[in-house]
KEFIFI-624473 format. One line per field, with one value per residue: residue number from 1; x, y, z of N, C-alpha, C in turn. Coordinates in steps of 0.001 Angstrom, whole numbers, plus 524288, in hexadecimal, padded with zeros to 5 digits. Example, Ala and Ser with C-alpha at 12.3 -4.5 7.8 and 13.67 -1.06 7.14 Angstrom:
2
drenro [1/2]
n.xx [83386/83232]
n.yy [7E9C6/7F736]
n.zz [81E78/81BA8]
ca.xx [8300C/83566]
ca.yy [7EE6C/7FBDC]
ca.zz [81E78/81BE4]
c.xx [83390/83264]
c.yy [7F31C/8001E]
c.zz [81E78/81EBE]
This chain:
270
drenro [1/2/3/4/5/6/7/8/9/10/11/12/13/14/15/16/17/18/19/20/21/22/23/24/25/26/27/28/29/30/31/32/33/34/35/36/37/38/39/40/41/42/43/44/45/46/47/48/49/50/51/52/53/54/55/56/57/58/59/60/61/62/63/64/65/66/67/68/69/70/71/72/73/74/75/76/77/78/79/80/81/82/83/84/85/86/87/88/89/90/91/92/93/94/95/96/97/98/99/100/101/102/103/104/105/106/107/108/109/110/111/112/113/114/115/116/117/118/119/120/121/122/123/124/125/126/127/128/129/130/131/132/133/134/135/136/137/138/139/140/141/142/143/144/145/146/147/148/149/150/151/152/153/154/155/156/157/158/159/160/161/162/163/164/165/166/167/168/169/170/171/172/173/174/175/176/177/178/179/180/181/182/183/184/185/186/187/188/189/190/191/192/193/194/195/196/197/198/199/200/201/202/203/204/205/206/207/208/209/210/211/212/213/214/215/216/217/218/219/220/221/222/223/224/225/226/227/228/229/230/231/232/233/234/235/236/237/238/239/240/241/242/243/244/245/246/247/248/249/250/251/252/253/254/255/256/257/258/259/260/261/262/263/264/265/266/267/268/269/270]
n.xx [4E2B1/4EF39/4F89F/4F310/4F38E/4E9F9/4DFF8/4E191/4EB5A/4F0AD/4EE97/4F376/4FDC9/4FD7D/4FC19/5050F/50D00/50940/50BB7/516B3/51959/5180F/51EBC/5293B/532F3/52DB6/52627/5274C/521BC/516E0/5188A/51778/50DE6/4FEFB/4F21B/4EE4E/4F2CE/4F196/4E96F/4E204/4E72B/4E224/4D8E8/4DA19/4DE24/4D438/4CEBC/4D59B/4D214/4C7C5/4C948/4CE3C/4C681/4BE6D/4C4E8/4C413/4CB58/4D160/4DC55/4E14C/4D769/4DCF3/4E5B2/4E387/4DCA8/4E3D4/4E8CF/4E222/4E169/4EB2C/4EB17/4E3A8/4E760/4F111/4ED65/4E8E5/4F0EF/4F6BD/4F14A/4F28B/4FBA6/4FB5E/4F604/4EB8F/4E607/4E611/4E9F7/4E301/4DA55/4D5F7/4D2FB/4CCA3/4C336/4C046/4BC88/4B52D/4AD0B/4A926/4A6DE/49EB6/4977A/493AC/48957/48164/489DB/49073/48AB0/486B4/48ADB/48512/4878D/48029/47D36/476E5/46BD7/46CDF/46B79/46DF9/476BE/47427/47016/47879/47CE6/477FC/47754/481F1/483ED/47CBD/481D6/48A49/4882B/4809C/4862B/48F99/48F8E/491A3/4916B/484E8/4837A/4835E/47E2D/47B31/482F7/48DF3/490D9/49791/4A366/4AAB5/4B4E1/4B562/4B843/4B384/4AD17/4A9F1/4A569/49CBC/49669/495D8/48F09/486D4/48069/47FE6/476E9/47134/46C2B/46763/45FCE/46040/4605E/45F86/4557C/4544A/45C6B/45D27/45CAB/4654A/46D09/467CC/46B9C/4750F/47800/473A5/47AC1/483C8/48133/4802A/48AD9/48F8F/48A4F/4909B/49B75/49B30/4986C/4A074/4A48C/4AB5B/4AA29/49F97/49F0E/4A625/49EA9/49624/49B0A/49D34/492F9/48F68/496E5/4936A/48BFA/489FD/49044/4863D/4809A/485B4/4847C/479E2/4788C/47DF7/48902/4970E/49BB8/4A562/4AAB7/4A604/4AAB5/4B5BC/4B810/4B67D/4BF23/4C8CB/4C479/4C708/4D1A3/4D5FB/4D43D/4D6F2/4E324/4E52D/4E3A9/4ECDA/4F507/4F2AE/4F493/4FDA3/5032C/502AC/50970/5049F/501DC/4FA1F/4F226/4E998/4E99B/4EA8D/4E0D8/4D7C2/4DCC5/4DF71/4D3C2/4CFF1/4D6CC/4D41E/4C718/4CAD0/4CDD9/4C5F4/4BF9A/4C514/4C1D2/4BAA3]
n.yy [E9735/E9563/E8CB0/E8E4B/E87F5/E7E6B/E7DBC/E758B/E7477/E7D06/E7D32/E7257/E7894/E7FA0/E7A8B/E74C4/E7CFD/E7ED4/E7604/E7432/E7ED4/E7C8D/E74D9/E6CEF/E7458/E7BC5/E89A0/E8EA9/E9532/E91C7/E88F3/E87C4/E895D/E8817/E8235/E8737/E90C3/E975D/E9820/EA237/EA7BC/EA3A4/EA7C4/EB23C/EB2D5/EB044/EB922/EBF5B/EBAB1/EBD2C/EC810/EC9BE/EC812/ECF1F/ED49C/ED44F/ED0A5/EC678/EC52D/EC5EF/EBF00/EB537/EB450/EB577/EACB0/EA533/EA423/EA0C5/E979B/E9225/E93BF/E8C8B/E8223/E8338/E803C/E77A8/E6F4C/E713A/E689E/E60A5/E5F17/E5A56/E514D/E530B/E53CA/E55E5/E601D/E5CC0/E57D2/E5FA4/E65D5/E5F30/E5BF8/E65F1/E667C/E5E14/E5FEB/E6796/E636A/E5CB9/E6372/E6AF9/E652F/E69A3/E6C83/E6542/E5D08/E50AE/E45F8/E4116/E4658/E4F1F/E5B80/E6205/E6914/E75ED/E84F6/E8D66/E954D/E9598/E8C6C/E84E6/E85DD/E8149/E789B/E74C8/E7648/E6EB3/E6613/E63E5/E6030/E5772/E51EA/E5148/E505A/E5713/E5C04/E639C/E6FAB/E75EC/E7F84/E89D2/E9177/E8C24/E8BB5/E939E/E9494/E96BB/E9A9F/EA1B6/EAEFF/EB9E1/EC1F6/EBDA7/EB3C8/EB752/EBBBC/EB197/EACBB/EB45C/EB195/EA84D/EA699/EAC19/EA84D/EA07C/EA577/EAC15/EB7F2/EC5B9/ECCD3/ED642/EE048/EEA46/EE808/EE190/EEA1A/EF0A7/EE915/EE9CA/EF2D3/EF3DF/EED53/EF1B1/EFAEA/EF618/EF395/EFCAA/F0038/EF720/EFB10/F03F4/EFF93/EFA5C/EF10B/EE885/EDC6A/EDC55/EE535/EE0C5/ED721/EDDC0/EE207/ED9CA/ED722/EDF34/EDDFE/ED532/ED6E3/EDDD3/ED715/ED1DE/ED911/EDAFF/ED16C/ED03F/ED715/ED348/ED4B7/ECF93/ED069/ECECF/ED251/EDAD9/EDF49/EDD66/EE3CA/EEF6C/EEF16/EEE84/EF8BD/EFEF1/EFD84/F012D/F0B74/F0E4E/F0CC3/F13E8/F1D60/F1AE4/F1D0B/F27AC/F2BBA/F2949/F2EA9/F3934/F38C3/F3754/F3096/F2880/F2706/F29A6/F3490/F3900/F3580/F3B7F/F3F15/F35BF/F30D0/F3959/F353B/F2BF1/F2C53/F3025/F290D/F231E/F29B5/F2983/F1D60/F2014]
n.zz [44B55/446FA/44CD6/45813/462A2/46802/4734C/4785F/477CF/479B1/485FF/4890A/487C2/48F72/4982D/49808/499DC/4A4F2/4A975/4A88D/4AE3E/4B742/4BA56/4BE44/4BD33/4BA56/4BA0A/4C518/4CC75/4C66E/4C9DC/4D549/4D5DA/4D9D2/4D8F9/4E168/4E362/4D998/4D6D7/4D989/4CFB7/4C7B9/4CAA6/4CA07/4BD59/4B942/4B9DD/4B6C4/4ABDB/4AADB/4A88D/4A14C/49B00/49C27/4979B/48D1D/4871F/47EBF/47E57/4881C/48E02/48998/48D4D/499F3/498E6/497D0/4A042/4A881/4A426/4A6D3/4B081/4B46F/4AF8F/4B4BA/4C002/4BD77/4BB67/4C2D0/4CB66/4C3BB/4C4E9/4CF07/4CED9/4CF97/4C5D5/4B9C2/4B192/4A655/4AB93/4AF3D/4A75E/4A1DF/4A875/4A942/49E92/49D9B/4A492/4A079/4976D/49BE9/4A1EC/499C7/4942E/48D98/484B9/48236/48277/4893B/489BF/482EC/47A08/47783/47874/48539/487C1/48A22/48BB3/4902A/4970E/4A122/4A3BE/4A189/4A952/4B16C/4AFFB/4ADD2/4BA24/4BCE8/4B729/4BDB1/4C63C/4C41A/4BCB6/4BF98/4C913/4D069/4DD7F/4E06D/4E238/4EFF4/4F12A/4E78C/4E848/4E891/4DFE8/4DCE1/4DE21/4E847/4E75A/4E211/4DF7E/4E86A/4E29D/4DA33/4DBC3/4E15F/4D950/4D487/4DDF1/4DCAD/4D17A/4D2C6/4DAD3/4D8DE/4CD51/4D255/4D37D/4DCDD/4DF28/4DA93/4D483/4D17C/4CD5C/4D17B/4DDF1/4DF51/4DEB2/4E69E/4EE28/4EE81/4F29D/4FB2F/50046/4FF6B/5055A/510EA/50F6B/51223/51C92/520A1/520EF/52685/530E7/53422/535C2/52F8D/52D09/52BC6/5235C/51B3E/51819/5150A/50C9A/505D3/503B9/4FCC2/4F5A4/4F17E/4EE6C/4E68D/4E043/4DDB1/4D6E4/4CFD6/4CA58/4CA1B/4C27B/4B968/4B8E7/4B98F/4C686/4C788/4BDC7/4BD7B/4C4CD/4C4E4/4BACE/4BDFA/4C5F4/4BF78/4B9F4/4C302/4C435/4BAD6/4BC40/4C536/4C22F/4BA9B/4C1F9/4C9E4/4C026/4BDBA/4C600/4C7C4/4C0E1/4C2DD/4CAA2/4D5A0/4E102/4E5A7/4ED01/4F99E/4F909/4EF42/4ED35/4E740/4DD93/4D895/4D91A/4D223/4C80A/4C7A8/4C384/4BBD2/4B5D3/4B529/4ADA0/4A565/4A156/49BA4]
ca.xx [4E7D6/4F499/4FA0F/4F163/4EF78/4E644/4DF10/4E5C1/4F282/4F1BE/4EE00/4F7A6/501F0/4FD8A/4FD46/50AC0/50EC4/5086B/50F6F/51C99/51B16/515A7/52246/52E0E/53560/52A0C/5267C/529D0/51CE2/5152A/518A6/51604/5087B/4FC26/4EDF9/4EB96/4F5BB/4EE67/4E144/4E2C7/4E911/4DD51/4D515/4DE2A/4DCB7/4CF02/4CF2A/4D815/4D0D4/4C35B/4CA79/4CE61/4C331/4BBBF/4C570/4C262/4CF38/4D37B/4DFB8/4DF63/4D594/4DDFA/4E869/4E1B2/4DA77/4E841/4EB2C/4DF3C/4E2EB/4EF52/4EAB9/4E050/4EB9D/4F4CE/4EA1F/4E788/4F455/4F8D6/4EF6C/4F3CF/500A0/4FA1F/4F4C8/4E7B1/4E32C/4E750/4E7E9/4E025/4D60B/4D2B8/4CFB7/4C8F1/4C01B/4BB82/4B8CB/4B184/4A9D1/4A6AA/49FF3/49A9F/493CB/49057/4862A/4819D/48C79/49494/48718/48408/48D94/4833D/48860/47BD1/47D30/472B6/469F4/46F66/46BA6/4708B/47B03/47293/46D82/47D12/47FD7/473A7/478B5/48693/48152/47A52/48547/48D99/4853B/47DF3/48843/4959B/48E16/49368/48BCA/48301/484C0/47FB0/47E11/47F47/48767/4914E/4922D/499AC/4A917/4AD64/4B9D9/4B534/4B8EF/4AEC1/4A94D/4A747/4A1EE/497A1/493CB/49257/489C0/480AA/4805D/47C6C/471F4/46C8F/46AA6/46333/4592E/45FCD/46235/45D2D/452F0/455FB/460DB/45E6A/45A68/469FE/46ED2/468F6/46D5B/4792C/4790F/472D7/47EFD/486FA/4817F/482BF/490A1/492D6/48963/49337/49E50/49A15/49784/4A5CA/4A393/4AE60/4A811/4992B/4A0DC/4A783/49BF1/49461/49C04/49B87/48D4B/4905C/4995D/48F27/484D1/48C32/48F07/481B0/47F83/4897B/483CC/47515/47866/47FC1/48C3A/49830/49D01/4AB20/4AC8C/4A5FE/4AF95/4BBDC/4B922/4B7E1/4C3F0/4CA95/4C432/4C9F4/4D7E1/4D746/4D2FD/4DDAC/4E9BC/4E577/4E402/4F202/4F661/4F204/4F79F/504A1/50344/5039A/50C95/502A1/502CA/4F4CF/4EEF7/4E5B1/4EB65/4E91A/4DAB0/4D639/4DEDF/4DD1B/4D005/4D184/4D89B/4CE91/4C25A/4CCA2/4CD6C/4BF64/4BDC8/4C87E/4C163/4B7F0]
ca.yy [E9987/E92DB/E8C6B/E8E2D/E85FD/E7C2A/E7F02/E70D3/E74E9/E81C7/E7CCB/E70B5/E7CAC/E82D1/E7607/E7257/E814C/E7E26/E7166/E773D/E82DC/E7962/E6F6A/E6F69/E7703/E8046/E8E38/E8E27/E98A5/E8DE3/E8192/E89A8/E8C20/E8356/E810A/E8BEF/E95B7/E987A/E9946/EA635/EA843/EA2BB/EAB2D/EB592/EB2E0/EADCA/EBE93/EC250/EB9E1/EC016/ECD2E/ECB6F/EC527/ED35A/ED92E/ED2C2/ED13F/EC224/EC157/EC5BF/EBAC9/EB0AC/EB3E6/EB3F8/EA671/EA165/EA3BC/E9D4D/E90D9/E90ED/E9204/E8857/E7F2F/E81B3/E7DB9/E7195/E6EBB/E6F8B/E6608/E5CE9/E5CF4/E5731/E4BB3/E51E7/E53C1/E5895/E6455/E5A5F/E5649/E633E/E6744/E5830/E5E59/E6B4F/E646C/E59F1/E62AE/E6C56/E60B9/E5B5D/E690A/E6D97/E61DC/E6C4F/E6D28/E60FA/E55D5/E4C5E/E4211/E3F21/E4C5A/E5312/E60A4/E63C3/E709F/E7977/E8764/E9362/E961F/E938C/E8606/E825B/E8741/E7E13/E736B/E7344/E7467/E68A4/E6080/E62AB/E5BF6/E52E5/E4F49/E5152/E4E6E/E5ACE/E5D47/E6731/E74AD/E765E/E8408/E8BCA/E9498/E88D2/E8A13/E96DA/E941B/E997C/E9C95/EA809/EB462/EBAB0/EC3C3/EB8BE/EAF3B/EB984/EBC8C/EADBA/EAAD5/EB4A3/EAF24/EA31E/EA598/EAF98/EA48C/E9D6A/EA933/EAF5A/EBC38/ECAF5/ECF08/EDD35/EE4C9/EEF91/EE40F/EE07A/EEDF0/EF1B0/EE759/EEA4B/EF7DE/EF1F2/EEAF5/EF777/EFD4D/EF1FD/EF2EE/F00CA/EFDE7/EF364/EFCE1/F083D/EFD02/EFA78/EEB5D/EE74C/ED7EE/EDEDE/EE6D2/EDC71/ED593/EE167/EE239/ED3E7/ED72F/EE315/EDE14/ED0C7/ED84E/EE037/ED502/ED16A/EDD3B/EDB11/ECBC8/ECFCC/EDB4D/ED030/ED5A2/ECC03/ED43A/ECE65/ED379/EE117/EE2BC/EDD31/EE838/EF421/EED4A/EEEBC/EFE16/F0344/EFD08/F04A7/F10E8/F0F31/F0D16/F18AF/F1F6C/F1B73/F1E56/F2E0D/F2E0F/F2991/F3341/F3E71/F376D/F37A2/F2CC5/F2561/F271F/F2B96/F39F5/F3872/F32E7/F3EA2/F3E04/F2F0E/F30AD/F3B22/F32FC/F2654/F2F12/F31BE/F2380/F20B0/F2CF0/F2662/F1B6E/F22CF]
ca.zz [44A90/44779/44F39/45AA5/4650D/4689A/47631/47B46/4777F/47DF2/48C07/488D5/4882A/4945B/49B0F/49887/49C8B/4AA9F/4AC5A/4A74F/4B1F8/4BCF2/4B894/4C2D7/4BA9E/4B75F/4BC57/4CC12/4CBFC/4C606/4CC42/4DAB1/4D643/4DC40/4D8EB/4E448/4E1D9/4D51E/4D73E/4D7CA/4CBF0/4C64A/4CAFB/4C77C/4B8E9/4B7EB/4BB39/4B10C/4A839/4AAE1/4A8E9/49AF6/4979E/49D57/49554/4888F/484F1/47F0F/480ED/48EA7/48F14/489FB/491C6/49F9D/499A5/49885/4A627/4AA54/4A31D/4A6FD/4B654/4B436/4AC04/4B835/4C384/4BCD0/4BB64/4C7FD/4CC3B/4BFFF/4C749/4D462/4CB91/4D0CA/4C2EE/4B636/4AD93/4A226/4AD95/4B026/4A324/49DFE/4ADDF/4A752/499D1/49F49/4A793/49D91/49371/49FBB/4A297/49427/48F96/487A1/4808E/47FE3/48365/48E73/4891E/47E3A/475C2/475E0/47B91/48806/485D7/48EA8/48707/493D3/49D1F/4A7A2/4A4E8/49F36/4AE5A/4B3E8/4ABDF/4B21C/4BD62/4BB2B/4B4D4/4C281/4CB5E/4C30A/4BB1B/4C18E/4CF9D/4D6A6/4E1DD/4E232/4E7A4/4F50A/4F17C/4E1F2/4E8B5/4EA4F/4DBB4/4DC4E/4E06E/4EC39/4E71B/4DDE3/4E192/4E92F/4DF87/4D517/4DFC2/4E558/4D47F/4D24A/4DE84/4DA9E/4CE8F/4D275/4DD4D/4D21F/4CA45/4D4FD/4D50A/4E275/4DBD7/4DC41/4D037/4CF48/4CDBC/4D6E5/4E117/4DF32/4DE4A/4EC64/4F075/4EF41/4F388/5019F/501C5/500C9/50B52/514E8/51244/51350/5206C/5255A/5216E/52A88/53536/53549/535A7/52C87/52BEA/527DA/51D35/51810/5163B/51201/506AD/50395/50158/4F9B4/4EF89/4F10B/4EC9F/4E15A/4DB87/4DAD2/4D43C/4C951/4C764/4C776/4BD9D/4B5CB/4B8CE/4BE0E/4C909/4C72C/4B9FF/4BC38/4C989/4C051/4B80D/4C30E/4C69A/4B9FD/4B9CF/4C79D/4C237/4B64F/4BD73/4C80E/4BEB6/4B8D5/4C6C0/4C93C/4BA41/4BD89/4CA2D/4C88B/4BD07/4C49C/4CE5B/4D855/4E4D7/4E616/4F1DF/4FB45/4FB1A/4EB8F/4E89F/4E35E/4D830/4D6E2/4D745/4CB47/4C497/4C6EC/4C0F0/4B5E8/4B398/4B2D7/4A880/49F02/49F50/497CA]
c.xx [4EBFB/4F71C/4F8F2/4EFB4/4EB12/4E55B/4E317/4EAE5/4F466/4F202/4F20F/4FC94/50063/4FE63/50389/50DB6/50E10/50B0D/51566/51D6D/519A1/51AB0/5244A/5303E/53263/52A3B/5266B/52299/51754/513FE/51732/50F99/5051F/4F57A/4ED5D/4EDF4/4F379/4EA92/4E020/4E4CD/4E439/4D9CD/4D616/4DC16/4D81D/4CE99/4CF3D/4D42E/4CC1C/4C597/4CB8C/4CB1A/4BF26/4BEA7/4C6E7/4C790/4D179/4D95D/4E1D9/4DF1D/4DA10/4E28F/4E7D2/4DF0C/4DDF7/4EA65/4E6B1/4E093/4E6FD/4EEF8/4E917/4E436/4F010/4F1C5/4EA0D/4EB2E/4F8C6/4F773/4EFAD/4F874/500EE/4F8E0/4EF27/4E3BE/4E5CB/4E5E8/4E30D/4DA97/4D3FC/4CFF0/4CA9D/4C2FE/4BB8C/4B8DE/4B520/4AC60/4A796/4A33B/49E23/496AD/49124/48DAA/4837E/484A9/48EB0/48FC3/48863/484D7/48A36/485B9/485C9/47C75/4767C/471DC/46AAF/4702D/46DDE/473FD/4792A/47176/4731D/47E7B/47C2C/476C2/47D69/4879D/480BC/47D19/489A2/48B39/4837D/4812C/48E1D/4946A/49198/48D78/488B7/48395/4819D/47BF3/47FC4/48304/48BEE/49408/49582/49E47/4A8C3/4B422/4BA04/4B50E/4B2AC/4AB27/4A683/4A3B4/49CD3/494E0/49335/48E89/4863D/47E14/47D0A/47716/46D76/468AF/4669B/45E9D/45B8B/4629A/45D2B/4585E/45292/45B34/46333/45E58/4622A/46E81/46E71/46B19/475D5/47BE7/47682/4764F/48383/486AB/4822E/487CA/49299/48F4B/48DD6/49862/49F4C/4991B/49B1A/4A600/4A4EB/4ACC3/4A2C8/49AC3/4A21B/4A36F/49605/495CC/49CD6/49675/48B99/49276/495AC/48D9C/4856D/48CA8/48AD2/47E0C/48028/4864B/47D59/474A1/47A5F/48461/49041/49A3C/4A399/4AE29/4AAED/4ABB3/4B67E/4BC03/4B7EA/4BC90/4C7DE/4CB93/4C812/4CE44/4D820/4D6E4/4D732/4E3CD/4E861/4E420/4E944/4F5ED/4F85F/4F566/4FD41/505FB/504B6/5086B/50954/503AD/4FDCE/4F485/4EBDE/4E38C/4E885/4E56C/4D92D/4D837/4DE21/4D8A8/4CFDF/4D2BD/4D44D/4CA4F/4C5DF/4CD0B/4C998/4BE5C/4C05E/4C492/4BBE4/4B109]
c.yy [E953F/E9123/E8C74/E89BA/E8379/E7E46/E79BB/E735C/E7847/E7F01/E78EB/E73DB/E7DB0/E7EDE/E7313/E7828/E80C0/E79D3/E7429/E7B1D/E805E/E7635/E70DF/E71D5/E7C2D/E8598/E8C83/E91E3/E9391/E8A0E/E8315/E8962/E85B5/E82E0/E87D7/E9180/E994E/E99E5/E9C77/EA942/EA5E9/EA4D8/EAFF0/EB5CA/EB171/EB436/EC2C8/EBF4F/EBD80/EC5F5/ECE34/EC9B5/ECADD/ED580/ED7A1/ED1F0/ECAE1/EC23B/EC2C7/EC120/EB561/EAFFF/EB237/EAEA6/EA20F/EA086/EA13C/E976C/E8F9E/E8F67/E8D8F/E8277/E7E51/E7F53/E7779/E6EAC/E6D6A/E6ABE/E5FE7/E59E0/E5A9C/E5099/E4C1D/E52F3/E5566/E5CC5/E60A6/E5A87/E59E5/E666E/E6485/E5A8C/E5F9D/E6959/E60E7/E5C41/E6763/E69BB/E5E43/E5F61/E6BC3/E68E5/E64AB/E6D84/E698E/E5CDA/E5474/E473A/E3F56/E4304/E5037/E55DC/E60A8/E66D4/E7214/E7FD9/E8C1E/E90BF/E9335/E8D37/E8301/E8259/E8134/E7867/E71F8/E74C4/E6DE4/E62E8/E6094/E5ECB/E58D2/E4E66/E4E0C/E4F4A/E530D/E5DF6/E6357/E6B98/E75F1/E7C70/E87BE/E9064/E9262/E8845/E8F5D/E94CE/E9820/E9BEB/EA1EA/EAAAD/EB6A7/EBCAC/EBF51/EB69D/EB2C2/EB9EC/EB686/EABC3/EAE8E/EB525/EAB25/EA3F0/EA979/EACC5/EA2EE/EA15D/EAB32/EB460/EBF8A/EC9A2/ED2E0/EDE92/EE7C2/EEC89/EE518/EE4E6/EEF2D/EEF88/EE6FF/EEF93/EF64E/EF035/EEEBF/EF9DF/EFA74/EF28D/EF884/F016E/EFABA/EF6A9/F010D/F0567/EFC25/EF3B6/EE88D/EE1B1/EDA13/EE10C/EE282/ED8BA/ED7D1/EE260/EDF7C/ED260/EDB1B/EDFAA/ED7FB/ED28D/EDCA8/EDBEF/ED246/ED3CE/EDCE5/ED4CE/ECC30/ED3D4/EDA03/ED2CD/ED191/ECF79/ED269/ED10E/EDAC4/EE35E/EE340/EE301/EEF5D/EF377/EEF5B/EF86B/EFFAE/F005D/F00DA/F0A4F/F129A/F1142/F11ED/F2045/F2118/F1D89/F25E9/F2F44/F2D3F/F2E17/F37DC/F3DFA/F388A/F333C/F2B6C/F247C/F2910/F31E3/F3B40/F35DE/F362E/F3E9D/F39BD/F2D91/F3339/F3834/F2BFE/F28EA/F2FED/F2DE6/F2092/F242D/F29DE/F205C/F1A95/F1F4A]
c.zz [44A3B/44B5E/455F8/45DB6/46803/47117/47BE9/47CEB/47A09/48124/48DFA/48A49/48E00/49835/49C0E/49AF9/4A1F1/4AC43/4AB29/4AC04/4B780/4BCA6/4BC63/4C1F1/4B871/4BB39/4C1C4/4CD43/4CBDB/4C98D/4D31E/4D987/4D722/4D921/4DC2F/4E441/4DB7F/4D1D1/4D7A6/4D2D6/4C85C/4C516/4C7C2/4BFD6/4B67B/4B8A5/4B6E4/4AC3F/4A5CF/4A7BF/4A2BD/49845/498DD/49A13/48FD2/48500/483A0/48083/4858B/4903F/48DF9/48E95/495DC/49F98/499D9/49D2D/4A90B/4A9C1/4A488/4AE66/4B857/4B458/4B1B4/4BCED/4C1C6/4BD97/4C026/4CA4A/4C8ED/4C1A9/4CC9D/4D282/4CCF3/4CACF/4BF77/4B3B8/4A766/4A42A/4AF95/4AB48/49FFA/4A493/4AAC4/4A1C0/499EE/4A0E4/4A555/499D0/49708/4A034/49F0D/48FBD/48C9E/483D7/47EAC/482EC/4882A/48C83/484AE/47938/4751B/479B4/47EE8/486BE/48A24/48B03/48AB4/496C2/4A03F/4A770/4A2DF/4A75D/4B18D/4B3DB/4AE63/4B6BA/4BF55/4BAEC/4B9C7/4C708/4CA25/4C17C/4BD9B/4C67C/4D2F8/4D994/4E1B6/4E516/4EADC/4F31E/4E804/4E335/4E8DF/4E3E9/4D9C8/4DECF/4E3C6/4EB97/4E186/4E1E6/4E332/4E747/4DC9A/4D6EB/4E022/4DF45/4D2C0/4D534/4DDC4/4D7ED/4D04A/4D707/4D997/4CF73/4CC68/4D6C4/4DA70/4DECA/4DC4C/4D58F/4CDD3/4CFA9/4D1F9/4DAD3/4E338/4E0EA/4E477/4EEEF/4F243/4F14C/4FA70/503A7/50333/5058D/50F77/51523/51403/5191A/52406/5256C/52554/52EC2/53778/53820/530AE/529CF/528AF/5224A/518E0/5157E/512BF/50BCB/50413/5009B/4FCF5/4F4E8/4EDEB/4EEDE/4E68C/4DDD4/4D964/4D762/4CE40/4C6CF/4C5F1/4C2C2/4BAA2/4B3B0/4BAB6/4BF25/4C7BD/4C2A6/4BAF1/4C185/4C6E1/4BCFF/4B99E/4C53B/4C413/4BA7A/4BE20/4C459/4BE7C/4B913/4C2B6/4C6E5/4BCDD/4BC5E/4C7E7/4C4BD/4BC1D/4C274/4CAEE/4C265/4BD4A/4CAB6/4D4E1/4DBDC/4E526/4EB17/4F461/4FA8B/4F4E1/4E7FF/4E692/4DDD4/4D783/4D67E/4D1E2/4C6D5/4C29A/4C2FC/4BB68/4B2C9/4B1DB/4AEB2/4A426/49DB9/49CE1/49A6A]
C-alpha cells in the first residue's frame, strides 16, 4: 500500500511516543508509572489479546497487539532510563536468541540449516541449546520450567503438560474422569465436616483434577473457562435487560423471575 510504513518506522514512532510521555514535561500518569506498577497491566492485555484472537476478529487483534507493544516498549524503557539497559538491547536479546535457538532455520554459523522436522524435537532442541550452549544450569526439577508467576489455572495446565510428556500421565479417559468425580466427593466430604482448611484444599483437588480433564481431552481449560465466562455475562445482561424492563429490583425475593428470564436467554441463543 502507499505510503505504508515500514515495520522500523512504526516501532521508531512508538518509541519516540514513550519517551515524549515519560519526558518531564510529558503525561504526569506516565512518568508516575514503574516496572511494577504495570505488570499487571500486562497481564491485563496479554487477556484482551487472547480474547480477540478467540473472537476472530483482526482488528481487535491489532489493536490489543498494539497495546502489548506499547507495554513491552514502555518496560524496556523505563529501565533504558536507569542506564540498566536499553530499548535497542532488548530487542538485538530476543533476535540473537531466536537465530541462536532456530539452527534449523538460520545454520550453526556455517549457513546450513540443522534437520529438525516436529514441534517436539524443535522443543528438545531448545532445550538443548540453553544449557549446552548458553550454559544455564540445569533444572533441578522440569517442573522448575513452568513460571511461578502464571496465574494458577495456566500454571496447574502447563505442569501437567510437562510431567505428561515425561510419561507420568493417566491412559484412559474414564481413568481421568473418575478421578475427578473422587475428588468431588472428598470435597463435598470436607464440606459437611465443617473444616474450612480440608475444604479449601478439597477443592484445590477438584478444580486440580478438572483441569486435567480439559488437558487430557486436548482441551486448554483457560480458554474453555474464558468462554463460560463470556456465556454467564451474556446471559446476565440479558437477565438484568428483562428485569429492569418490567421495573423489577434483583434479588433474592425475585429469582424466580430471574431465573425465567436466564432459561429465556439460553433459548435465544438458539
Amino acid at each position: 500500500m502507499p505510503g505504508m510504513k515500514t515495520a522500523g518506522e512504526s516501532f521508531e514512532r512508538l518509541y519516540s511516543i514513550v519517551r515524549r510521555l515519560r519526558a518531564p514535561d510529558g503525561c504526569p500518569w506516565d512518568r508516575a508509572q514503574t516496572p511494577l506498577t504495570i505488570r499487571g497491566n500486562v497481564i491485563e492485555e496479554a487477556y484482551e489479546l487472547v480474547e480477540a484472537v478467540n473472537e476472530k476478529d483482526p482488528d481487535h487483534i491489532r489493536e490489543e497487539a498494539g497495546d502489548l507493544f506499547l507495554l513491552g516498549a514502555m518496560i524496556a524503557y523505563m529501565y533504558e532510563e536507569t542506564g540498566a539497559f536499553s530499548v535497542s538491547d532488548s530487542l538485538e536479546t530476543i533476535s540473537e536468541k531466536l537465530i541462536r535457538r532456530h539452527p534449523h532455520v538460520f545454520g550453526e554459523g556455517d549457513g546450513k540449516p540443522v534437520k529438525v522436522d516436529t514441534p517436539d524435537k524443535v522443543i528438545d532442541q531448545w532445550n538443548q541449546i540453553k544449557e549446552k550452549v548458553e550454559g544455564r544450569r540445569p533444572r533441578d526439577s522440569i517442573l522448575d520450567e513452568v513460571s511461578r508467576a502464571l496465574p494458577p489455572l495456566e500454571r496447574a495446565y502447563r505442569i501437567q503438560k510437562k510431567v505428561a510428556k515425561a510419561g507420568f500421565d493417566w491412559t484412559k479417559a474414564g481413568d481421568v474422569w473418575d478421578k475427578a468425580l473422587e475428588e468431588l466427593q472428598e470435597a463435598r466430604e470436607a464440606h459437611a465436616s465443617g473444616n474450612r482448611d480440608d475444604l479449601e484444599a478439597e477443592l484445590g483437588d477438584l478444580i486440580y483434577s478438572m483441569v486435567n480433564v480439559a488437558r487430557f481431552l486436548d482441551v486448554d481449560p483457560a480458554v474453555a473457562l474464558h468462554r463460560t465466562v463470556e456465556k454467564f455475562g451474556a446471559r446476565f445482561r440479558h437477565v438484568e435487560k428483562r428485569m429492569a424492563g418490567l421495573g423489577l429490583p434483583m434479588s433474592a425475593d425475585t429469582m424466580a423471575q430471574m431465573d425465567e428470564f436466564w432459561n429465556e436467554s439460553k433459548r435465544l441463543e438458539g
